[in-house]
C-alpha positions in Angstrom: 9.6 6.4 0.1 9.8 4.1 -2.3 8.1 2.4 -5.5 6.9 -0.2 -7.2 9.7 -2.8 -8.1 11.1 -3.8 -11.5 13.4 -7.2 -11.2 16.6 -6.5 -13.4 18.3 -9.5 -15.1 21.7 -10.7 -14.9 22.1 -10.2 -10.9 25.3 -12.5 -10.3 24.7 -12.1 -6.3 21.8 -13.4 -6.0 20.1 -10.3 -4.9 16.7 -8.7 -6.1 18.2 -5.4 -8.2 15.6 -3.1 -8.6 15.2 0.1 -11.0 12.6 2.9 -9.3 10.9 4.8 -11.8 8.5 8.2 -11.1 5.3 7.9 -13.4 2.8 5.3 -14.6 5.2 2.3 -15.3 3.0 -0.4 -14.2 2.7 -4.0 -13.3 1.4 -5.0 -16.4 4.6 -3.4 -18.3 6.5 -5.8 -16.7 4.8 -9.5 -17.1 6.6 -12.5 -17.6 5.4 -12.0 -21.4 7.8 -9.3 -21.7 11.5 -8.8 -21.6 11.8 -6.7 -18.7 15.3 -4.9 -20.1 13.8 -3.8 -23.4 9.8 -2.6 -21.6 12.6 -0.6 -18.8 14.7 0.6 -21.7 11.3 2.1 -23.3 9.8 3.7 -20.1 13.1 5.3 -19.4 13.3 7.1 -22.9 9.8 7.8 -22.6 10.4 9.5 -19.0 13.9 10.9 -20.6 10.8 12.9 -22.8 9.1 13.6 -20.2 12.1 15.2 -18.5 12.7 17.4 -21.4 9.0 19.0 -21.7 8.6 19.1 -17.9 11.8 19.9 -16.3 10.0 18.8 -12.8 12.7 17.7 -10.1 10.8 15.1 -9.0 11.3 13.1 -12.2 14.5 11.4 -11.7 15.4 7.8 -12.7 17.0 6.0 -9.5 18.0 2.4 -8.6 17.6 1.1 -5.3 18.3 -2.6 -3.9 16.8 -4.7 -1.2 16.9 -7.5 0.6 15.4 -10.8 -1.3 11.7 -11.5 0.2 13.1 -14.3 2.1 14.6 -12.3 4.4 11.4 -10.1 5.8 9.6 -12.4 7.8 6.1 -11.9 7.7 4.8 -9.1 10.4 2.3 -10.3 13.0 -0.3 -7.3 13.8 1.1 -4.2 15.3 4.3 -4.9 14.8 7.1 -3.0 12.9 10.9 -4.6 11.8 13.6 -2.4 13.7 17.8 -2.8 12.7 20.2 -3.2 15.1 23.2 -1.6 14.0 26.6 -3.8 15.5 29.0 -1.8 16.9 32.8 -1.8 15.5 36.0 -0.4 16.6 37.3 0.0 12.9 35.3 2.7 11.5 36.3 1.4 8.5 35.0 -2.2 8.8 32.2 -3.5 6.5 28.8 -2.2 8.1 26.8 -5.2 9.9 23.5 -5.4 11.0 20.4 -7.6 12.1 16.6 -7.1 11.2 14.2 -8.3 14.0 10.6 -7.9 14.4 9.0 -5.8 17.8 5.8 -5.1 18.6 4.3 -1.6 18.6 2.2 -1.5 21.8 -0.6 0.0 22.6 0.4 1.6 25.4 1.9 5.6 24.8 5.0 5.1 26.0 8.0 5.9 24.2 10.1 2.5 22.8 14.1 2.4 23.3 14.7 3.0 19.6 15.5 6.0 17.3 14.0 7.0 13.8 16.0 7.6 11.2 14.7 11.0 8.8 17.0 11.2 5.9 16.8 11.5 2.0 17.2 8.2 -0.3 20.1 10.2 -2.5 21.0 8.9 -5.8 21.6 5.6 -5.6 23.8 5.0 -8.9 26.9 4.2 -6.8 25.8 2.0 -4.0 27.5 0.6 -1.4 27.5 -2.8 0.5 26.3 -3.1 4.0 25.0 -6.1 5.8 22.0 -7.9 6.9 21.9 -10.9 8.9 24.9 -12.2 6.5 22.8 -11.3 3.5 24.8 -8.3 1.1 22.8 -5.2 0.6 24.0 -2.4 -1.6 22.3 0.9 -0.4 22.8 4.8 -1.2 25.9 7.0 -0.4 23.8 9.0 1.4 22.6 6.0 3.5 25.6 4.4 3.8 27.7 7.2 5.1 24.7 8.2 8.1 24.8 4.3 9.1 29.2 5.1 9.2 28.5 7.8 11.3 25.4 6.5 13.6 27.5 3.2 14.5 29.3 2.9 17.7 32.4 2.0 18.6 31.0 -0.6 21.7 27.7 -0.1 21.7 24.8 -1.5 19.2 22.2 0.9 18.0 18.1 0.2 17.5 17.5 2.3 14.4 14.1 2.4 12.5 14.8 3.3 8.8 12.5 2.9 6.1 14.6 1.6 3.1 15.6 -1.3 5.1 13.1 -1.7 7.5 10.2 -2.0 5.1 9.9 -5.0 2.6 10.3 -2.3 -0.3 9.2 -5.3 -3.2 6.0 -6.1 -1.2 3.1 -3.1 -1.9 1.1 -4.8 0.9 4.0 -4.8 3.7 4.9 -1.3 2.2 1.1 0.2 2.8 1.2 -1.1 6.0 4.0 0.4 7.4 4.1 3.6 6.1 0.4 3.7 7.3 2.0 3.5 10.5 5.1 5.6 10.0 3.6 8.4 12.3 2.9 5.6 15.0 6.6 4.3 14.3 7.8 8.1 14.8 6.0 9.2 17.6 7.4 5.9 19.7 10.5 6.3 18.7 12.7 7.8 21.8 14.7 10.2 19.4 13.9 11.4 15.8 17.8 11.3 13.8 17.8 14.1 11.3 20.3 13.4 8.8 21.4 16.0 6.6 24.6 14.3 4.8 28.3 14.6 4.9 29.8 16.6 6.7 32.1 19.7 4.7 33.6 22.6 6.3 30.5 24.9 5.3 28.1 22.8 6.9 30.1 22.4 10.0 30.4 26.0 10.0 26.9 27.0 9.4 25.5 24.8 11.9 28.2 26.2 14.3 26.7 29.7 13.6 23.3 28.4 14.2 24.2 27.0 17.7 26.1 30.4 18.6 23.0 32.2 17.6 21.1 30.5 19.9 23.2 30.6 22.7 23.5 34.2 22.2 20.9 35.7 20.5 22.2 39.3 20.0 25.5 38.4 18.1 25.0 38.8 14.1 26.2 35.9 12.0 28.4 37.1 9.2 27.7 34.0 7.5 24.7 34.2 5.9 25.3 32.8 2.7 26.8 29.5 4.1 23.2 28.8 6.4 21.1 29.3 3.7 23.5 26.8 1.2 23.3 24.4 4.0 19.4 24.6 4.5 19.0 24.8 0.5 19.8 20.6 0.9 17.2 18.2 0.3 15.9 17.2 3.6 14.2 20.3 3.8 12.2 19.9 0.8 10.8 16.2 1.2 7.2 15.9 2.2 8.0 13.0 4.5 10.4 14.7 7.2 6.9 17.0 7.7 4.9 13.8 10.0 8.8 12.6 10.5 9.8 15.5 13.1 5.8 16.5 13.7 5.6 12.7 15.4 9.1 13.0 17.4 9.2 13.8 20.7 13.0 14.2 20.4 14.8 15.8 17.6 18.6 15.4 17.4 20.2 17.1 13.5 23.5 15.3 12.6 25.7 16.5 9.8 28.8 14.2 9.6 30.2 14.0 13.0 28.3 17.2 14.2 25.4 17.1 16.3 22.9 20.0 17.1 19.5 19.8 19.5 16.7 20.2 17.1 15.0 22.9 19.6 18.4 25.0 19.3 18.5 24.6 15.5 15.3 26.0 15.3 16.1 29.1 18.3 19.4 29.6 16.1 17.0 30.2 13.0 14.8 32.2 14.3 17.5 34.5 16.2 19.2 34.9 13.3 16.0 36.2 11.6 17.9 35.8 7.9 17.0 37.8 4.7 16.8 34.9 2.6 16.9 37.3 -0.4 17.2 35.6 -3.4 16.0 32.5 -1.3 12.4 33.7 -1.0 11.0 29.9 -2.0 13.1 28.8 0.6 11.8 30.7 3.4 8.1 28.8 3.7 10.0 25.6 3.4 12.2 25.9 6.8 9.6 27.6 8.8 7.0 25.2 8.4 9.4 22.4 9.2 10.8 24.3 12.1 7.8 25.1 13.5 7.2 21.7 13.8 11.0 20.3 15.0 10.7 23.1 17.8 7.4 21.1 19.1 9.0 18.5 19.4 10.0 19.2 23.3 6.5 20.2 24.6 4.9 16.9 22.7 4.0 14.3 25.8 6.5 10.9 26.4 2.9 9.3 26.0 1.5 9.3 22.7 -2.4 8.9 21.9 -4.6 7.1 19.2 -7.9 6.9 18.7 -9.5 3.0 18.6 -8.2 1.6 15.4 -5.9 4.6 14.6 -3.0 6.7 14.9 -3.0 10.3 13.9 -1.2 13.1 15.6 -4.4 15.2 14.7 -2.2 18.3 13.4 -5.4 19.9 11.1 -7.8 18.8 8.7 -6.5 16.8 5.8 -7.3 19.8 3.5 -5.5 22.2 5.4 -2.4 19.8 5.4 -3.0 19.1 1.4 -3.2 23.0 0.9 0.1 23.6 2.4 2.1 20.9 1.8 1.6 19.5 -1.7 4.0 21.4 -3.3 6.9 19.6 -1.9 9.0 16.7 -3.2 8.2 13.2 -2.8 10.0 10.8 -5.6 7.1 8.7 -5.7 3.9 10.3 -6.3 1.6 9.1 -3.6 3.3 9.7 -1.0 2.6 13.3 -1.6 -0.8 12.4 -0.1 0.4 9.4 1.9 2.9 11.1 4.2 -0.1 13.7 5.2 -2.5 11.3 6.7 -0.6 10.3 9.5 -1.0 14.2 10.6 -4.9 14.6 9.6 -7.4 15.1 11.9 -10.2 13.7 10.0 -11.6 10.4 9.8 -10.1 8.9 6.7 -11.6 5.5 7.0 -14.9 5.9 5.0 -13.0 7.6 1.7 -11.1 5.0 1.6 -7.9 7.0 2.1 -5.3 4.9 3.4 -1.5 4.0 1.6 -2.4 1.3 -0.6 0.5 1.0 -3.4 -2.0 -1.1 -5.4 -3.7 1.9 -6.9 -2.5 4.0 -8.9 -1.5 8.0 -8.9 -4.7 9.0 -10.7 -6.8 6.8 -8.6 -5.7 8.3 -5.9 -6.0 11.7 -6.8 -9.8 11.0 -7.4 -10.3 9.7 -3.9 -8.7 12.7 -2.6 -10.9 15.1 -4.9 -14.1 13.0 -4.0 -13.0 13.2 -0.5 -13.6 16.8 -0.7 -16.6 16.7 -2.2 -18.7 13.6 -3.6 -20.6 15.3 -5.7 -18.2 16.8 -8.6 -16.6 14.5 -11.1 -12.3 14.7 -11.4 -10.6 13.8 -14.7 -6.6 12.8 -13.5 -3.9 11.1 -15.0 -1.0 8.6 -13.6 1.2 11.0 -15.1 0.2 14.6 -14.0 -0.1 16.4 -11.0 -3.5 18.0 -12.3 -6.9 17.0 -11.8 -9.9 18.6 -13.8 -13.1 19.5 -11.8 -16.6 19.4 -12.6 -19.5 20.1 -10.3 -22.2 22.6 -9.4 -21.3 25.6 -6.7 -22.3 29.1 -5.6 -20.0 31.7 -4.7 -20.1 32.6 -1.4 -17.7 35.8 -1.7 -14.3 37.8 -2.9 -11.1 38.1 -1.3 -10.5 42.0 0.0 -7.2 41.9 1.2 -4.3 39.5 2.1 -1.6 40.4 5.0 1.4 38.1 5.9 2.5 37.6 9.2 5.8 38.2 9.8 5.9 35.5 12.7 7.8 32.2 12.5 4.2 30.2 11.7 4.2 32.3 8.9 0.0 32.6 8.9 -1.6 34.6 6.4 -4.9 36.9 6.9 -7.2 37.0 4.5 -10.3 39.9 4.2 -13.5 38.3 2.5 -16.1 40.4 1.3 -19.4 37.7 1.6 -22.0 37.9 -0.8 -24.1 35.1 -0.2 -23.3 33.5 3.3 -25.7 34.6 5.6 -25.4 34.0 9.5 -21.4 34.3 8.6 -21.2 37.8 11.1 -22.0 40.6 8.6 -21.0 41.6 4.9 -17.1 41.3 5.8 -15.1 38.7 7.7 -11.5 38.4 8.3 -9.2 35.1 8.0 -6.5 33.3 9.4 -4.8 30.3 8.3 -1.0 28.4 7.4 0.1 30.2 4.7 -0.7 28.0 1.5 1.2 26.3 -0.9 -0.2 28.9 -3.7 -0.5 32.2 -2.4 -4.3 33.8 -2.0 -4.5 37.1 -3.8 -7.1 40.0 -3.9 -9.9 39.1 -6.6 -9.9 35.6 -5.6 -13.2 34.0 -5.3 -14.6 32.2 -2.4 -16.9 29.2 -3.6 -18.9 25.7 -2.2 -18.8 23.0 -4.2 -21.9 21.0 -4.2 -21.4 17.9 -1.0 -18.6 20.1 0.5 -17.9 20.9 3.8 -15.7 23.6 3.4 -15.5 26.5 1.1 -12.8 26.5 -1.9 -10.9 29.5 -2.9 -10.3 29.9 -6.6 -9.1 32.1 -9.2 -10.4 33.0 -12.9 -7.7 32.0 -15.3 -8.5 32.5 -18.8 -10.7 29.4 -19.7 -10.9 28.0 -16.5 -11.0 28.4 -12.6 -7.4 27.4 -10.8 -8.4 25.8 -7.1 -5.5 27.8 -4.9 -6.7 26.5 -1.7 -9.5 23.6 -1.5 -10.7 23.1 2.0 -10.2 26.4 4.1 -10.6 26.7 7.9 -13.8 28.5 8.9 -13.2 32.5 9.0 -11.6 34.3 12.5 -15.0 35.2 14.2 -16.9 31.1 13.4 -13.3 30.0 15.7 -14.9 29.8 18.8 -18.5 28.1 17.4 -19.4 24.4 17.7 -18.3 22.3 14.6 -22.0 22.0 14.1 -22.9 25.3 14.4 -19.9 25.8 11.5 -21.2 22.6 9.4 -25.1 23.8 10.1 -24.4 27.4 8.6 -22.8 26.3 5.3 -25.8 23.5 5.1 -28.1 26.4 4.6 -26.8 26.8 1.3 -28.7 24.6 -0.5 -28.9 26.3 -3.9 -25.9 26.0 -6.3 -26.6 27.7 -9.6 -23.4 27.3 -11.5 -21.4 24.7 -13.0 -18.0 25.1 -12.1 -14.7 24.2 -14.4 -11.9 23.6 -11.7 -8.3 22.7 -12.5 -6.4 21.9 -9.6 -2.7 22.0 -10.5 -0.1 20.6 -7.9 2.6 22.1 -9.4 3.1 25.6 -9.2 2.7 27.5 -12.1 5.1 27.0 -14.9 7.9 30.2 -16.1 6.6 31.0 -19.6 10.4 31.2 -21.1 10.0 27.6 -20.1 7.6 25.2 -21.1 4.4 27.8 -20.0 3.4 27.8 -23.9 3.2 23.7 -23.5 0.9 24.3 -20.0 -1.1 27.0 -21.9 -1.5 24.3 -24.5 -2.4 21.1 -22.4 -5.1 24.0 -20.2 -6.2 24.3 -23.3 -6.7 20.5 -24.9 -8.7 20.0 -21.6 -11.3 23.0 -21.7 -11.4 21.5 -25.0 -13.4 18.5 -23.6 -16.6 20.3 -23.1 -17.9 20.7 -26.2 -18.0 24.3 -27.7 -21.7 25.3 -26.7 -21.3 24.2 -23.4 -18.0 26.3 -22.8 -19.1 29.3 -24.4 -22.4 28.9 -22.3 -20.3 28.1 -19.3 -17.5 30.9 -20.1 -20.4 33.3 -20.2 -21.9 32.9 -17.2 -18.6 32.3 -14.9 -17.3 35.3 -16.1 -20.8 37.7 -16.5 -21.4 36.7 -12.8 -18.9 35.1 -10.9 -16.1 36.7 -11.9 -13.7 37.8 -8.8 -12.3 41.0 -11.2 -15.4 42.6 -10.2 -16.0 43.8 -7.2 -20.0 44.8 -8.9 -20.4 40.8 -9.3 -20.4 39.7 -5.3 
């Protein structure tokens, strides 16, 4: 998705060029007191930096274009803009196509449109398609799916988000992408666009449809699948509520086209080693777990009065999982979850409002959680620091992974203060997270939580690896009451907790870990020297999960 826009000067076609920045570049950085080349040529060296200490992908400078605000007309309620793509006999001939505004009914049907689910691309080299006469430079990667979608006699209904969304308007671009898993789920087809074709992904995908056509013949081109799924689709956060909405998956590379329910058989079939590829392997079965649903979800989607979910899991559960992968602008790392949540969002205020910043964000999130703790974030950092009163409830045991395609994880707890939760041990089973659990961790409740936290003891301070986890295997089959009465019997919580929940995954020390160890280390540094050694004390004298003699 996209970001906050930065007019450029000297645009000599009269269109609004735009410069996309990750990080905490602001509104205020670019008032009409300021020259907006020289404020853009500071942020970039200061993200250049940046770049250099952190060496996270996500941190990329792009440029994108739109339309000028003229051309988005302004939405009546419920309604979306869709593109209709004009057909052309010349495959060759300049790409034209016509915004129009359609209402989103009510009703569940399906609408006779398709999604597009794609990756933005650099956008350094853009190329001209166009709107209602207007010229609109967009990606390669855009560019060359539009080639390849258009018909030779027949115009197209596509839904795409760089177009289809006023990208210069926060309020039009909250909006919509609050109802991107509405826009989804109507859609008659989800598009999954991988890129270009080239003869290694035509081959691969041609050894995934064999493979599921015949599930007993061995591919002997294992290398060539795993380069092709190694592409950046399958790491964005968004195609996650993209393909979990669709009720129809088709996956296009180039020309060639593959049923998303036989991409996913051929996978599986295929059963590959991923070897060196390990980080890989939770990133394809969680989104093909989710692409082969797509044929049992109903024509006839559902909402609750005033909103749209597809009510996958709790929004914890979803955050746990999911919040290591790639979004280029920050907020939608939360954003593109609620659409699949299950909870009531409404009263935390969570909702995609591009008016507020990262770090604002990441404290409603926290708060949502638990209102009683206090979270120190920043507009530039995937890390938010803790504070608040807890009691542990218990110690991880053991951990087993399932060797299944939904990739769960069981988890043994050894409870030592949880009464009423079915004896001294219980067994879990959950999504496998984001971070993996690990014997020793601790299991904790924050003060105003609802659900228990796991964390682990790291040095000064207490890493959160999962913050809102499911209640354990034999609390399944009992009322949501009955779950929410027996963690409201806890009413004592003795310790102050120092939490630092860290979105990233831990850094390679031959990297920049000595630069981690040394921001970790600045922010224990804000208690003041007392307090920690009083609070070091008694987290590790008591709680800590490297002794089984604590719980």
């Amino acid at each position: 998705m996209a970001q906050l826009h930065i007019p450029l000067l000297g645009n000599p076609i009269g269109l609004t060029s735009c410069a996309w920045l990750q990080g905490s570049f602001s509104a205020a950085e670019a008032s009409p007191h300021t020259n907006p080349a020289k404020t853009l040529l500071s942020h970039v060296k200061g993200q250049q930096s940046h770049l250099r200490k952190s060496q996270h992908p996500q941190f990329e400078l792009r440029y994108a274009m739109s339309l000028p605000p003229s051309c988005y007309s302004s939405l009546p309620e419920g309604s979306i803009r869709l593109l209709r793509l004009l057909p052309h006999q010349d495959e060759h001939a300049p790409i034209q196509c016509q915004l129009f505004d359609c209402a989103l009914a009510d009703s569940g049907s399906t609408r006779p449109y398709e999604a597009l689910s794609y990756v933005w691309g650099s956008e350094n080299k853009p190329r001209s398609i166009f709107i209602d006469g207007c010229d609109l430079p967009v990606g390669e990667n855009l560019y060359v799916a539009l080639s390849h979608l258009r018909d030779r006699s027949i115009e197209r209904t596509i839904w795409i988000d760089a177009i289809c969304i006023n990208q210069q308007d926060p309020k039009d671009k909250g909006h919509q992408v609050q109802s991107m898993a509405k826009i989804y789920a109507k859609a008659s087809r989800v598009i999954v666009w991988l890129g270009e074709a080239t003869p290694d992904n035509d081959q691969a995908l041609e050894e995934i449809r064999i493979a599921a056509e015949q599930p007993t013949k061995p591919s002997t081109k294992e290398g060539t699948i795993l380069k092709l799924l190694e592409g950046p689709w399958f790491q964005r956060i968004w195609v996650l509520q993209e393909v979990a909405a669709a009720r129809h998956v088709l996956i296009k590379c180039g020309p060639t086209e593959i049923d998303g329910y036989a991409f996913c058989s051929g996978l599986s079939a295929l059963n590959l080693s991923y070897g060196a590829h390990r980080d890989l392997q939770p990133l394809i079965r969680s989104v093909s777990y989710l692409i082969r649903g797509a044929v049992f979800r109903p024509r006839r989607a559902t909402s609750r009065p005033g909103r749209f979910s597809l009510n996958i899991c709790p929004l914890g559960e979803l955050v746990d999982m999911y919040h290591t992968r790639k979004a280029t602008e920050r907020r939608d790392k939360v954003y593109a979850l609620l659409g699949m949540s299950s909870d009531d969002l409404s009263a935390a205020g969570l909702s995609a409002n591009y008016e507020i910043s990262w770090g604002q964000l990441f404290r409603l999130l926290v708060n949502f959680f638990s209102k009683q703790v206090s979270a120190d974030t920043w507009d530039d950092k995937e890390i938010a620091v803790i504070r608040g009163k807890g009691c542990v409830l218990g110690q991880v045991s053991s951990v087993e992974r399932d060797i299944d395609w939904e990739d769960r994880q069981h988890v043994g707890i050894t409870w030592k203060n949880a009464s009423g939760y079915g004896g001294p041990d219980s067994r879990w089973t959950f999504q496998a997270s984001a971070k993996s659990v690990q014997v020793g961790d601790a299991v904790c409740l924050l003060q105003g939580a609802s659900r228990p936290t796991i964390i682990r003891l790291c040095n000064d301070y207490w890493a959160v690896i999962m913050i809102a986890v499911p209640p354990p295997d034999d609390l399944q089959a009992a009322s949501s009451d009955t779950k929410s009465e027996l963690l409201r019997l806890i009413t004592t919580f003795p310790h102050d907790f120092l939490l630092v929940w860290n979105w990233d995954m831990y850094p390679d020390k031959s990297q920049d870990g000595e630069d981690y160890e040394h921001f970790m280390g600045a922010l224990v540094s804000k208690c003041s020297k007392t307090e920690l050694e009083d609070y070091l004390d008694k987290v590790t004298r008591e709680e800590s999960p490297k002794s089984n003699e604590d719980f």
